[in-house]
C-alpha positions in Angstrom: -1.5 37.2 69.6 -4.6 36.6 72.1 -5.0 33.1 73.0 -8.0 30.6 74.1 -9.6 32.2 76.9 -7.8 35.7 76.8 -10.2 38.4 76.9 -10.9 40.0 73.4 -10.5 43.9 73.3 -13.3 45.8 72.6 -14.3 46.5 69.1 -17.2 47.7 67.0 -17.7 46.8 63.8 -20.7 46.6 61.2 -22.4 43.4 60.9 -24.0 42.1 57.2 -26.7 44.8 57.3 -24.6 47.4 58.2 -25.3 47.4 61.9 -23.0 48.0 64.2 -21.9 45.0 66.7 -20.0 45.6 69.8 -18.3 43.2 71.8 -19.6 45.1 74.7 -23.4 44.1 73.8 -22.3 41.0 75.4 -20.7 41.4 78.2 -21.3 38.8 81.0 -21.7 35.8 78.5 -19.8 34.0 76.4 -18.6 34.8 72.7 -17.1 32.6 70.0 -15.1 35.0 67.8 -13.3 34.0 64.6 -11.8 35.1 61.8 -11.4 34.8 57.8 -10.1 36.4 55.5 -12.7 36.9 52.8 -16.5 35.6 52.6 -17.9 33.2 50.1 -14.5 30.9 49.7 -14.3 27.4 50.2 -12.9 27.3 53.0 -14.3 30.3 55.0 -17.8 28.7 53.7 -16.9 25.5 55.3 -15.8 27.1 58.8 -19.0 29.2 59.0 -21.0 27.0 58.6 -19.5 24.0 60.9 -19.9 26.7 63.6 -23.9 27.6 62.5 -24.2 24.0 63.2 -23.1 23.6 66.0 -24.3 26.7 67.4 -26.7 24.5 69.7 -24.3 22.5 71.2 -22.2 25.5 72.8 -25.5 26.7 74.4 -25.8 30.3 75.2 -22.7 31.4 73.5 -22.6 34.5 71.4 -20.5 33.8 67.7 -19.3 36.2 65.4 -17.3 35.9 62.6 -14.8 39.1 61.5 -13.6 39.1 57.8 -12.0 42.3 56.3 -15.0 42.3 53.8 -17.9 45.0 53.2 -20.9 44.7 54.7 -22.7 44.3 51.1 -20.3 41.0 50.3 -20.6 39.2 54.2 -24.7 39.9 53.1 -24.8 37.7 50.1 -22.3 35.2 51.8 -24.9 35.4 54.4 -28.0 34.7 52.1 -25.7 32.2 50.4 
């Protein structure tokens, strides 16, 4: 189990439009990552978006949320 402050290993993965995101991408700044288990449930919905609003406060700091879901479901959570 990684904690606060260890670095993450690298990973790829496709983003809500089916893009690929690597962790690479942003090497040399800081990245928020989290997790949750599936989009669009109460309590996923409130994490995500407690971090989209503070997104300004943690200045130039990269987030990304993983979540076992398909790229077409994290889309309408997204648009949601």
């Amino acid at each position: 189990m990684l904690k606060p402050g260890t670095k993450a290993p690298a990973f790829t993965l496709l983003d809500q439009n089916g893009q690929k995101v690597k962790l690479s991408e942003h090497a040399g700044h800081k990245v928020l990552v989290y997790f949750y288990p599936k989009a669009d449930t109460p309590g996923c919905t409130t994490q995500s978006c407690a971090l989209r609003d503070v997104a300004a406060e943690v200045g130039d700091t990269a987030i990304i949320g993983i979540s076992p879901d398909q790229p077409e479901r994290l889309a309408k959570f997204d648009t949601k």
